[in-house]
N, C-alpha and C positions, 0 to 999 in steps of 0.2 A: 388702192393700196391693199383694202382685203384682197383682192382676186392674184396678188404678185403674192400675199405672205400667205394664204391659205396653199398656195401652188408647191412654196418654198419648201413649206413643213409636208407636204403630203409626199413630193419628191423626197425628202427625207429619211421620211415612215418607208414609202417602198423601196426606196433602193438600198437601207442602211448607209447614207452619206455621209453620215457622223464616225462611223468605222474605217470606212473606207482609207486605207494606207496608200498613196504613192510615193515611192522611192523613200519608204520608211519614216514619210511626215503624213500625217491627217491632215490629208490638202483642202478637205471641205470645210473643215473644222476652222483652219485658218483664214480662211479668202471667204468665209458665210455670210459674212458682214460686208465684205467688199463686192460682193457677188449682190449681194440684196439691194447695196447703194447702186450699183448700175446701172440692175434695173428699175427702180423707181427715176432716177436722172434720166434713163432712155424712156420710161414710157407716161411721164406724169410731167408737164411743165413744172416749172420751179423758178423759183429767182435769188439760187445761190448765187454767192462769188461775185468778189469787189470785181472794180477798177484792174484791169493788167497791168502790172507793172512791164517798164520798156526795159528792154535790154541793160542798159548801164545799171537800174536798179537791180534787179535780176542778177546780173552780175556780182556787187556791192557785196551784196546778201549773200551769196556763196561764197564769196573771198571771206566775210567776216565770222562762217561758219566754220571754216577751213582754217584760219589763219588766228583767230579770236577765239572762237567756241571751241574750237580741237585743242586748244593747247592750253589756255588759261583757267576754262573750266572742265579740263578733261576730270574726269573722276577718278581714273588710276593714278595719280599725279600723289594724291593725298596716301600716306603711311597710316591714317587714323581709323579707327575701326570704330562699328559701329554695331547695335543689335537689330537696328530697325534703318530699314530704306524705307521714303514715299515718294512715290514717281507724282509728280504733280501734274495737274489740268494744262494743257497749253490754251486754258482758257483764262483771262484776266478779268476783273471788276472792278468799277471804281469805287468803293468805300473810304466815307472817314479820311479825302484827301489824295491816297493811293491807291496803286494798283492791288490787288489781293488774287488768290486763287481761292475762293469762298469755298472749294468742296476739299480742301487739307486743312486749310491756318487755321481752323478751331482744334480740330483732330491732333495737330502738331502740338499745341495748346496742350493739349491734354498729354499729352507725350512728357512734355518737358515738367509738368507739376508733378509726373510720377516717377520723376529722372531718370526716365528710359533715355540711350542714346541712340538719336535715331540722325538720319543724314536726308534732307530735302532733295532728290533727282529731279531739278526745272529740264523742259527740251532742251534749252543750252545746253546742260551737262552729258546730252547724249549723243550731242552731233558729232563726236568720235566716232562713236560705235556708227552711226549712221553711216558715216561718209565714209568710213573703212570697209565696213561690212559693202556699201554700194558697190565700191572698188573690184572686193575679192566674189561678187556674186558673178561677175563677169567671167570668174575661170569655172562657177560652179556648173557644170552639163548635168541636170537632173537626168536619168533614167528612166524613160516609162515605158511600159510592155504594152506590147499589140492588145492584152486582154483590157488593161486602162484606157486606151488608145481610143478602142471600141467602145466600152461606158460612157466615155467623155462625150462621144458622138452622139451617142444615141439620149444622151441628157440634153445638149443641146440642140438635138432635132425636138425633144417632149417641150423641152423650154418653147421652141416656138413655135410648136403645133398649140400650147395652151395659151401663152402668153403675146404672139405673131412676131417675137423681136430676135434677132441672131445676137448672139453671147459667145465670145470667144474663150470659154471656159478651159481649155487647155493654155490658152496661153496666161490668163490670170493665172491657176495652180503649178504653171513653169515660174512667174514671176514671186510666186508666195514662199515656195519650197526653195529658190537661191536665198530668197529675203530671210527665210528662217533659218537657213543652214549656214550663210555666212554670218549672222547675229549670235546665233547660239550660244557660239563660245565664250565670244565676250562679255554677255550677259554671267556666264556661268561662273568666268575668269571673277568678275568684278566681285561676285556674290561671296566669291569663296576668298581674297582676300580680304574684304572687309566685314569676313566673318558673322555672315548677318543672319538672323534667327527668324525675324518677318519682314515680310513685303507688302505695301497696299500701294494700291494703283487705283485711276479713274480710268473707268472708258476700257474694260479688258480685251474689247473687241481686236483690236491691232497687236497686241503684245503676246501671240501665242512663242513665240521663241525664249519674250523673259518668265513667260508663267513655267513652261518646261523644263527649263534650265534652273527653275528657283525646287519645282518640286523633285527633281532628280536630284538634289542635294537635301530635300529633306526641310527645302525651308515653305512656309504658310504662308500661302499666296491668299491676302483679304483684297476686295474689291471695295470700296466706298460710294453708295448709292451717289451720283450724281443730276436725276434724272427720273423723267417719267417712264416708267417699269409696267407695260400692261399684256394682259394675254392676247389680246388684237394686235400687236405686235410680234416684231420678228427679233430684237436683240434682246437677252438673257432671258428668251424666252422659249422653253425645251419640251413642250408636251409629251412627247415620245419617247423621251430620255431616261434611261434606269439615273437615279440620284448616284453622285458623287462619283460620275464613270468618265465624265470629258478631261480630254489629259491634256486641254487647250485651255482648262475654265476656273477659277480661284478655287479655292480650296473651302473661303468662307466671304458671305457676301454681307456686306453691313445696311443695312433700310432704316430710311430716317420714320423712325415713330410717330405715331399721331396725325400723318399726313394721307394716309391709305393712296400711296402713289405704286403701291407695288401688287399688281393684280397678276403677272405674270407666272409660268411654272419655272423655277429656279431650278437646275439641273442639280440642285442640293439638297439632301435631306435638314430636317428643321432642327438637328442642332447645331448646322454649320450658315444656319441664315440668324443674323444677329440684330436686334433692335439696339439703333444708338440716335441721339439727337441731334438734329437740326439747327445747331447753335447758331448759323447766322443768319436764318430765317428769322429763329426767336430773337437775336438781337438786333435783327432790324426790325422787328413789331415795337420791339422797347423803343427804339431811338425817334421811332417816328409817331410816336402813341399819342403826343398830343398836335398832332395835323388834323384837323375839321375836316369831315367828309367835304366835298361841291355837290349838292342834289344834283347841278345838273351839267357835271363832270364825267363822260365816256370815254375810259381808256379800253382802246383797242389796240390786241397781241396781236401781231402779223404773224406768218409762217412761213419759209420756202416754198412750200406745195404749196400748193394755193391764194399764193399772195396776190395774184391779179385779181380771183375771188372777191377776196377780201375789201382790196382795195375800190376795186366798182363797187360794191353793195354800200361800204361807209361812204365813197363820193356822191352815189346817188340820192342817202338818204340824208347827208349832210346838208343839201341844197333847201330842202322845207324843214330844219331843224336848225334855225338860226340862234334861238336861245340858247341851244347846248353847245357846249365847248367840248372837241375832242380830239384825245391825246393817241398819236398813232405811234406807239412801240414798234421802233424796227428789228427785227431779230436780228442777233450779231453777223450773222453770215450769208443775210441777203445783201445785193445789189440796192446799194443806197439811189444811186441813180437814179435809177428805173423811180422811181416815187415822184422824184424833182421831174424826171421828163414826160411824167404821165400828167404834171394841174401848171407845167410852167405858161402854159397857152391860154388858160383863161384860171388864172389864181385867184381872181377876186371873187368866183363862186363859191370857194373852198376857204373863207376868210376863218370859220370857224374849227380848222384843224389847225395842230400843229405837230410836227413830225419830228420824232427825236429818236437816236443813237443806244448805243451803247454808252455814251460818256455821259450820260443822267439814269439815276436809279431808277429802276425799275420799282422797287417797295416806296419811296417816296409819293409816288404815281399809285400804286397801290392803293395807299392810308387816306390820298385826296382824294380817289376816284369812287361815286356810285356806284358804277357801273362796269363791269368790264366782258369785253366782245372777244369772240374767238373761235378757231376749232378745236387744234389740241396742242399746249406747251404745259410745260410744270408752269409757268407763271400763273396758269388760270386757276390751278388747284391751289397757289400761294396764294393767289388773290383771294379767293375762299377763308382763307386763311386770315386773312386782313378784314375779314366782313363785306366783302365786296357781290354783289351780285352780278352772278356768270349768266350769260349769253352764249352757247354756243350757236353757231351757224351751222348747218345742213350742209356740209360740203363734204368731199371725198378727206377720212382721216377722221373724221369728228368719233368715230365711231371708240378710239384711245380714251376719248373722255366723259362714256356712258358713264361709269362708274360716280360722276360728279351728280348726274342727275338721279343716279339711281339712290343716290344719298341725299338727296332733295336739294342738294349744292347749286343747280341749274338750271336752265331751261331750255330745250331746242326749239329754232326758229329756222324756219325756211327762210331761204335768199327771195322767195316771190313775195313773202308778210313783211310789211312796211315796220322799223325799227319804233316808230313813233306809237304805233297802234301798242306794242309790246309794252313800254315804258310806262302807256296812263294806265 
């Protein structure tokens, strides 16, 4: 992971990539993120991504985007005006019974005790703009000149002279620059009749079409820290950036306080980065405050990267650690599967795991747990947060979660030191 983001940013630095204009969009500026995810999928095993769904599902799901989400929850539908849009998480949690999006409903909260009027943007509400804008990106013929033509080429001959992997980078920046340009408008459209003053979004990596369209009318694009934010990383993170110059990037960035989750360079000067809190971290410390630790209770955070890692080092060291009990969190968007098909053949060795989901809390696991194993997620820094004592493991990526050891929050352990020697 260092050798792809150290590559990323240096390609960067020398070519000026952040400037770079094709067909009058900042095509690197847009697809940076999508460019970084490919290649860590092309050159780093992982264990994203459920179950396929077959065709008729597949199906279902489009018709009811098309036919459901475009019309019932279109957004242009509504006359009512508003000062404040929030594009919400297309990520869910289950708290207190229901679903939540944990990184707006406090924020929203706060919104409504100040009787700001503001309007919730869930995915439903955009699959308008989506499935239109897909439509008309089909007549858009981006433009690119022999001089781009050439750049492009010659970035991804560097790409895999450094990296050994081919990246078809002209055709991603053909895909980003229809996706922006047929989006544009509608974004622009929506903002300007519902008359809206700010904008906050999670996750601004995707969204350079609505961040564009919100600052060419003058409106304050906020971002809401969602997330582990580090300089060993590659998202919102700009070492080489004059502050406040990306015309893809919010205008003000919000970081949840007291948590030191954000070690990265923010392409913003410090009084457009804003301390606000963590409401539902702190209310699930309260709600779960009086759960007894288990001395000898080990919750382990999986990861995409590295979940096979993971997973052999806990099954191996499970097998002479039968007094402890341990709870293996699976990240939301790995392959549930792959876990059941890796101990179904002899399970009775693994008696003392048990494997859970996204439908059980994570902070309940937390408040019970001693111990908690890992390389690097924001849950290990929450766990911290809980009293919990961090384990990282010595694998590719640990390196996100120095900062936990540098604050004495941690420990590093090689995959060849036995977890039991660690623990007496």
């Amino acid at each position: 992971m260092k050798i792809i983001i150290d590559t990323i940013l240096d390609l960067e630095k020398k070519h000026h990539l952040l400037e770079w204009k094709i067909a009058d969009i900042y095509a690197w500026q847009s697809a940076r993120a999508k460019i970084y995810q490919l290649l860590l999928n092309t050159i780093i095993p992982n264990n994203s991504g459920h179950k396929k769904k077959n065709l008729i599902k597949k199906y279902l799901n489009f018709s009811k985007r098309i036919f459901m989400n475009s019309l019932f929850y279109n957004p242009f539908i509504s006359f009512d005006k508003y000062d404040t849009l929030v594009f919400e998480s297309d990520r869910r949690y289950f708290v207190e019974g229901k679903y939540i999006d944990i990184y707006t409903k406090y924020f929203c909260d706060e919104l409504e005790k100040e009787n700001i009027l503001y309007k919730k943007i869930k995915p439903k509400h955009q699959d308008f703009i989506h499935i239109i804008s897909l439509f008309i990106s089909n007549f858009i013929k981006p433009k690119i000149c022999k001089y781009d033509f050439e750049k492009i080429n010659n970035l991804e001959c560097e790409i895999n002279d450094l990296l050994g992997v081919k990246i078809d980078i002209s055709a991603i920046f053909i895909q980003e620059i229809k996706r922006f340009k047929s989006s544009y408008p509608f974004y622009s459209l929506l903002l300007k009749i519902k008359n809206i003053k700010n904008v906050y979004l999670i996750n601004s990596t995707d969204k350079a079409s609505l961040i564009k369209a919100a600052k060419d009318l003058n409106i304050i694009v906020n971002e809401l820290q969602h997330g582990l934010i580090v300089k060993e990383g590659l998202i919102a993170n700009y070492p080489n950036t004059v502050e406040d110059s990306l015309a893809y990037f919010p205008n003000k960035f919000f970081i949840w306080e007291k948590l030191n989750m954000v070690t990265s360079k923010l392409p913003l000067s410090d009084k457009n980065i804003i301390n606000f809190k963590n409401k539902h971290l702190q209310n699930m410390l309260e709600k779960n405050k009086d759960i007894a630790k288990k001395d000898n209770q080990i919750l382990v955070i999986s990861q995409p990267y590295g979940s096979s890692e993971i997973l052999k080092y806990i099954l191996e060291n499970s097998k002479e650690m039968q007094k402890w009990n341990f709870i293996y969190k699976m990240h939301p968007v790995e392959n549930h599967d792959s876990f059941r098909d890796a101990i179904i053949n002899d399970f009775s060795k693994y008696s003392n795991i048990t494997f859970v989901n996204n439908n059980q809390s994570v902070y309940s696991l937390m408040s019970e747990s001693s111990y908690v194993v890992g390389i690097f997620s924001t849950a290990l820094f929450e766990a911290s947060y809980f009293g919990c004592k961090i384990i990282l493991l010595n694998l590719p990526g640990v390196e996100f979660s120095f900062s936990l050891i540098k604050n004495s929050n941690a420990i590093l352990l090689d995959t060849e030191e036995k977890l039991s020697h660690v623990l007496k």
